[in-house]
C-alpha positions as CSV (number, residue, x, y, z in Angstrom):
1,X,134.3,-10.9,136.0
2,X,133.2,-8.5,139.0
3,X,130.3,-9.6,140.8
4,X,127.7,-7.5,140.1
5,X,124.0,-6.8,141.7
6,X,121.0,-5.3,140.0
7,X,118.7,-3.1,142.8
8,X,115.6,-2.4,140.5
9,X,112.2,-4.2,140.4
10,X,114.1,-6.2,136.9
11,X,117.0,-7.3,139.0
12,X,116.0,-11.3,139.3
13,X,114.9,-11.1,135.2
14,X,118.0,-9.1,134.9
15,X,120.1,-12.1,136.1
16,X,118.3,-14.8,134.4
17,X,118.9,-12.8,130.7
18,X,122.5,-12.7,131.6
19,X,123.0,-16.3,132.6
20,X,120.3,-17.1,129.7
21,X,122.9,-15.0,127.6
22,X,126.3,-16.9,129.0
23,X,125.1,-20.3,129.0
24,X,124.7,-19.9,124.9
25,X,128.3,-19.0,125.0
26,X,128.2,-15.1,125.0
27,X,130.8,-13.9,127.8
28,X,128.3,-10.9,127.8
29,X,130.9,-8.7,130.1
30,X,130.6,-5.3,128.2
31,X,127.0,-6.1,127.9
32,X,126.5,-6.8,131.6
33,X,128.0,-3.3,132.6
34,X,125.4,-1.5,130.0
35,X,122.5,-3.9,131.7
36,X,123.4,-2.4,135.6
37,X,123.2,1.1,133.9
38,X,119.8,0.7,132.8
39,X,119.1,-1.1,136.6
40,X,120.5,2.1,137.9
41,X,118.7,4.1,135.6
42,X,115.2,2.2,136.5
43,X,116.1,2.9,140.2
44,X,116.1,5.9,140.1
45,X,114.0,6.9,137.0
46,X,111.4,4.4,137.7
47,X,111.8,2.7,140.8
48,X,108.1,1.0,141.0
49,X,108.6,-0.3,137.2
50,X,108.2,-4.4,136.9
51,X,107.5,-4.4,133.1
52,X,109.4,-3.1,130.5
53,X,106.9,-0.4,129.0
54,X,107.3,1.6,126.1
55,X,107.5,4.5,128.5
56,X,111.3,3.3,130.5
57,X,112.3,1.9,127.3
58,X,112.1,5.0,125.2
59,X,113.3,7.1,127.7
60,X,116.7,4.9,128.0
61,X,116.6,4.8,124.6
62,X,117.6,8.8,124.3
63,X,120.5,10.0,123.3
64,X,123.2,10.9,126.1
65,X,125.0,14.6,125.2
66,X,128.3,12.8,125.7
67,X,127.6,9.8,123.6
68,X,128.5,8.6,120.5
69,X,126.8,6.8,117.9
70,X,128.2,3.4,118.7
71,X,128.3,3.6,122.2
72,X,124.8,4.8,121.9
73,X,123.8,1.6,119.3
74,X,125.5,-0.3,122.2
75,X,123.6,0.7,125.2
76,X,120.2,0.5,123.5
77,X,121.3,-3.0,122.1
78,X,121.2,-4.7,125.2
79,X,118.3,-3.2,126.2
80,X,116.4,-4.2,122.9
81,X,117.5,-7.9,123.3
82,X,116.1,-8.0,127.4
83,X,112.9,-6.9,126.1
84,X,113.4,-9.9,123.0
85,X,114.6,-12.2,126.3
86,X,111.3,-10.7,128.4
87,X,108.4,-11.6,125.0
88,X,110.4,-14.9,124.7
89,X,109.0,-15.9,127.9
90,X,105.8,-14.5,127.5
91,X,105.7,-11.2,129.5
92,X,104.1,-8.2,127.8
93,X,107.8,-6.1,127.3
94,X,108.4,-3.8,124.8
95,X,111.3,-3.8,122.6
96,X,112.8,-1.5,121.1
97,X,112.7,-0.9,117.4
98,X,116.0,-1.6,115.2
99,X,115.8,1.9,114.1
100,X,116.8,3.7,116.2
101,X,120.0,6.3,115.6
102,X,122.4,7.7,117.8
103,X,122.9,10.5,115.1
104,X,125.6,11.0,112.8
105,X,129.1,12.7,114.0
106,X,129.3,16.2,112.5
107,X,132.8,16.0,110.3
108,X,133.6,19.3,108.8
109,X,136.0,18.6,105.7
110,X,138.5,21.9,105.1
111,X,139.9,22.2,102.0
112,X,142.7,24.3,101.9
113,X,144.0,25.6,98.7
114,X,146.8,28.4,97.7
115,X,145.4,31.5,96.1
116,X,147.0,33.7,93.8
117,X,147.0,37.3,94.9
């Protein structure tokens, strides 16, 4: 695995979830690499934030234009289990709810049929 360094105010809780996460048994690569996006995000969205309010949370949680619904559901996963990791230890975090959607991919079914002129 690449080493990789959080930059945020989260960065030391950032690393503890992970190595929280591995020493379980989760490899937690994939994972990790949504984890430094939301660093990156809280860098430069919210680069004062120590606490994970409802406020950065929600706003991480919307959906990107070129995003689908499981790479969406994937990216708000991890993010949904820090704040989990973050209660667990008693810090006031919030945490995501498990309903949240990416949206549905529009399919348009054609039907073509022969007709008779």
């Amino acid at each position: 695995m690449i080493k990789i360094s959080f930059g945020s105010a989260f960065r030391e809780k950032e690393e503890n979830f992970i190595n929280f996460k591995q020493n379980f048994g989760h490899n937690y690569e994939s994972q990790t690499y949504h984890l430094l996006d939301f660093d990156r995000f809280c860098q430069d969205e919210f680069p004062e934030a120590e606490y994970l309010t409802e406020e950065v949370a929600m706003k991480w949680a919307v959906i990107k234009p070129t995003e689908n619904s499981n790479g969406y559901l994937s990216r708000i996963s991890v993010v949904r289990q820090f704040g989990k990791y973050l209660c667990m230890l008693g810090e006031d975090a919030f945490v995501l709810p498990d309903g949240l959607r990416g949206g549905g991919i529009c399919r348009l079914c054609l039907i073509f049929s022969r007709r008779n002129r």
